[in-house]
C-alpha positions in Angstrom: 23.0 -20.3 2.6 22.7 -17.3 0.7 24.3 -18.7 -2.9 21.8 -21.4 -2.6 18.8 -19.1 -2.5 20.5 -16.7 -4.8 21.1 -19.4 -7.0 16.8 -21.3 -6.6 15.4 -17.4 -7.1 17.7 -17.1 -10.5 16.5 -20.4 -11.9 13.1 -19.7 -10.8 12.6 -16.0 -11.6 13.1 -14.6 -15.1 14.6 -10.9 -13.7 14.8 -9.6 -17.6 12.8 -6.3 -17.7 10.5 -7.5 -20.7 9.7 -10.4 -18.3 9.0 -8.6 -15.1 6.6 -6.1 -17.4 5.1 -9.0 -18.5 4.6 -11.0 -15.1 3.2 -8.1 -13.3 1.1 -6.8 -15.8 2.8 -3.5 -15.7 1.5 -2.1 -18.8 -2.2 -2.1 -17.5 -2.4 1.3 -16.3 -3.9 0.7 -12.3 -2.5 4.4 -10.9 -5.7 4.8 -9.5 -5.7 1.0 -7.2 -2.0 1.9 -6.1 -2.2 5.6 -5.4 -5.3 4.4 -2.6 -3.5 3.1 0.4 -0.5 2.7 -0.6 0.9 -0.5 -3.0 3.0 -3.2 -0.5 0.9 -5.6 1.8 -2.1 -5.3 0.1 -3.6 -8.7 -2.0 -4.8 -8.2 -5.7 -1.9 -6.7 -7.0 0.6 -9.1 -9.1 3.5 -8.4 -6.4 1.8 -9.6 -3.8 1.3 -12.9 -5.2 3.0 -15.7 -3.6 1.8 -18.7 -5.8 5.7 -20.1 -6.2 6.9 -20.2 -3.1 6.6 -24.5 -2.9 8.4 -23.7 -6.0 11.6 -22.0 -4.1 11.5 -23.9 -1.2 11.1 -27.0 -2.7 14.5 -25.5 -5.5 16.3 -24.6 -2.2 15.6 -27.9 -0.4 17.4 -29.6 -3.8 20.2 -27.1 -3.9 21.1 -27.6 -0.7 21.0 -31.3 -0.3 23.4 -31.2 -3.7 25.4 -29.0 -1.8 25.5 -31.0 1.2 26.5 -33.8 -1.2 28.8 -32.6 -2.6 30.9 -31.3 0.5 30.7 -34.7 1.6 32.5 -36.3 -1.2 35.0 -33.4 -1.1 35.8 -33.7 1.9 36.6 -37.8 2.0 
């Protein structure tokens, strides 16, 4: 569901501004690497990198199955 992905990107993903500089190495000036080509779909570039996504699906896979257990016990 939606709130448990919401919920496994937020634990998983620091969204503060500092940290997103930071992660994506946004103060190293590479104008010249983006303006070519354009910037999305291309590998090299930090947001391209998908080197967590075990990470989420193995956060989702947990969220949901506490969800799913949960509900159960609710719902007896």
């Amino acid at each position: 569901e939606d709130e448990v992905l919401a919920r496994a990107v937020t634990e998983l993903f620091d969204a503060r501004p500092a940290a997103i500089i930071e992660q994506l190495g946004l103060r190293a000036p590479i104008y010249k690497a983006t303006s070519c080509y354009g910037h999305f779909g291309r590998t090299g570039f930090p947001w391209e990198q998908t080197d967590r996504v075990a990470a989420l699906q193995a956060a989702v896979a947990c969220l949901a199955g506490h969800s799913l257990h949960l509900g159960r016990h609710a719902s007896q």
